[in-house]
C-alpha positions in Angstrom: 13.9 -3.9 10.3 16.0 -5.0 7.5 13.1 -7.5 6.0 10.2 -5.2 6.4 9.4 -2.2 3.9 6.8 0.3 5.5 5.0 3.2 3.9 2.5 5.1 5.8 -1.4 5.7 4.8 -4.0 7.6 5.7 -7.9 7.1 5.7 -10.1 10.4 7.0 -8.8 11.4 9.9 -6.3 8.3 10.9 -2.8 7.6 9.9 -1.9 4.8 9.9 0.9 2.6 8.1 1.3 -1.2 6.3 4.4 -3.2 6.9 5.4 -5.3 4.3 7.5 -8.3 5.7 10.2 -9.4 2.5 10.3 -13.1 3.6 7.5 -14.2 4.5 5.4 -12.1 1.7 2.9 -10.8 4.3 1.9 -7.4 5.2 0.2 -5.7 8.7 -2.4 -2.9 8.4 -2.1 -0.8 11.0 -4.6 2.2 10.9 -7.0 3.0 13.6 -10.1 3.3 11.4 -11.7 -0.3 10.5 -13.2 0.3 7.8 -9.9 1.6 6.2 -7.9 -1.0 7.8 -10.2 -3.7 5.8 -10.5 -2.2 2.5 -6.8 -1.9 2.8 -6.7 -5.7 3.5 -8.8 -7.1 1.6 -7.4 -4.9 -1.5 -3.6 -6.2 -1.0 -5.1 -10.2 -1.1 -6.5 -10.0 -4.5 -4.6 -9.4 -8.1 -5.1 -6.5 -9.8 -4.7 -6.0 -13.8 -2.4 -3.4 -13.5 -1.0 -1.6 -17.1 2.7 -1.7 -16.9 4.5 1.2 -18.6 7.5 -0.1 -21.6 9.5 2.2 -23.9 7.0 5.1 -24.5 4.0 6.5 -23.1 1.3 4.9 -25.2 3.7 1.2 -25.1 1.7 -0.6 -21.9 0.7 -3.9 -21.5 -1.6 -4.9 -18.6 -0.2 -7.5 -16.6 -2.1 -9.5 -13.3 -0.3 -8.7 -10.0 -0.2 -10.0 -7.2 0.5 -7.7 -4.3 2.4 -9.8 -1.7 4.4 -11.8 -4.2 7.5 -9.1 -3.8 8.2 -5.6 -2.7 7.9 -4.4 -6.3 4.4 -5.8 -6.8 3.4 -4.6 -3.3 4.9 -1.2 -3.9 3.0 -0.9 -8.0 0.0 -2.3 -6.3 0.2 0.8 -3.5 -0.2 3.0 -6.3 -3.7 1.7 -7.2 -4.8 2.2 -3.5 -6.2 5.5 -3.5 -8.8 5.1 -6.6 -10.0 1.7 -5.9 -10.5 2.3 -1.7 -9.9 6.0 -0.7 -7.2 5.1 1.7 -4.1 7.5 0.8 -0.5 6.2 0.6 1.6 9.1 2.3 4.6 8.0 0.0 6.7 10.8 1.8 5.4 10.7 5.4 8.2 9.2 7.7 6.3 6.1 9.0 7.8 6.8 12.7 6.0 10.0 12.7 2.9 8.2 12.0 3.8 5.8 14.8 3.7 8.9 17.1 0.7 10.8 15.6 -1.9 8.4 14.7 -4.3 11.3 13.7 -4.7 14.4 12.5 -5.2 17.3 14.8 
């Protein structure tokens, strides 16, 4: 789908994958483990204060995000996932694998 980005997660033993719809500035967990599927939620409806990089590595300014505002802010928010949940953005996993093998095995 043209309007939807989607990058594939993983939470213990389920993959699983968010898609992030462009217009409407809404995204869909979909992971077979509730617990990560909630954290996951919950953590893409609230701002973050997210240090943004400028023209060197010590220049940052931290900046309030809010995830679902565009694909940029979802996509810098993603990067945050991991530390503050435990559910894993598989940045490289093709999401149509994911579709097909919804665990690991």
């Amino acid at each position: 789908m043209e309007n939807t980005y989607s990058v594939a997660i993983s939470y213990g033993d389920d993959l699983g994958y968010i898609d992030y719809d462009k217009e409407k500035k809404t995204a869909t967990v979909t992971l077979a483990n509730d617990e990560g599927k909630q954290k996951t939620e919950v953590f893409l409806s609230e701002v973050h204060d997210i240090e943004i990089p400028h023209d060197t590595l010590l220049d940052f300014t931290t900046e309030k995000i809010k995830p679902l505002d565009s694909v940029e802010n979802f996509q810098l928010t993603l990067t945050k996932l991991w530390e503050a949940t435990g559910v894993h953005v598989d940045w490289s996993r093709p999401v149509e694998y994911v579709k097909l093998h919804p665990r690991y095995e």
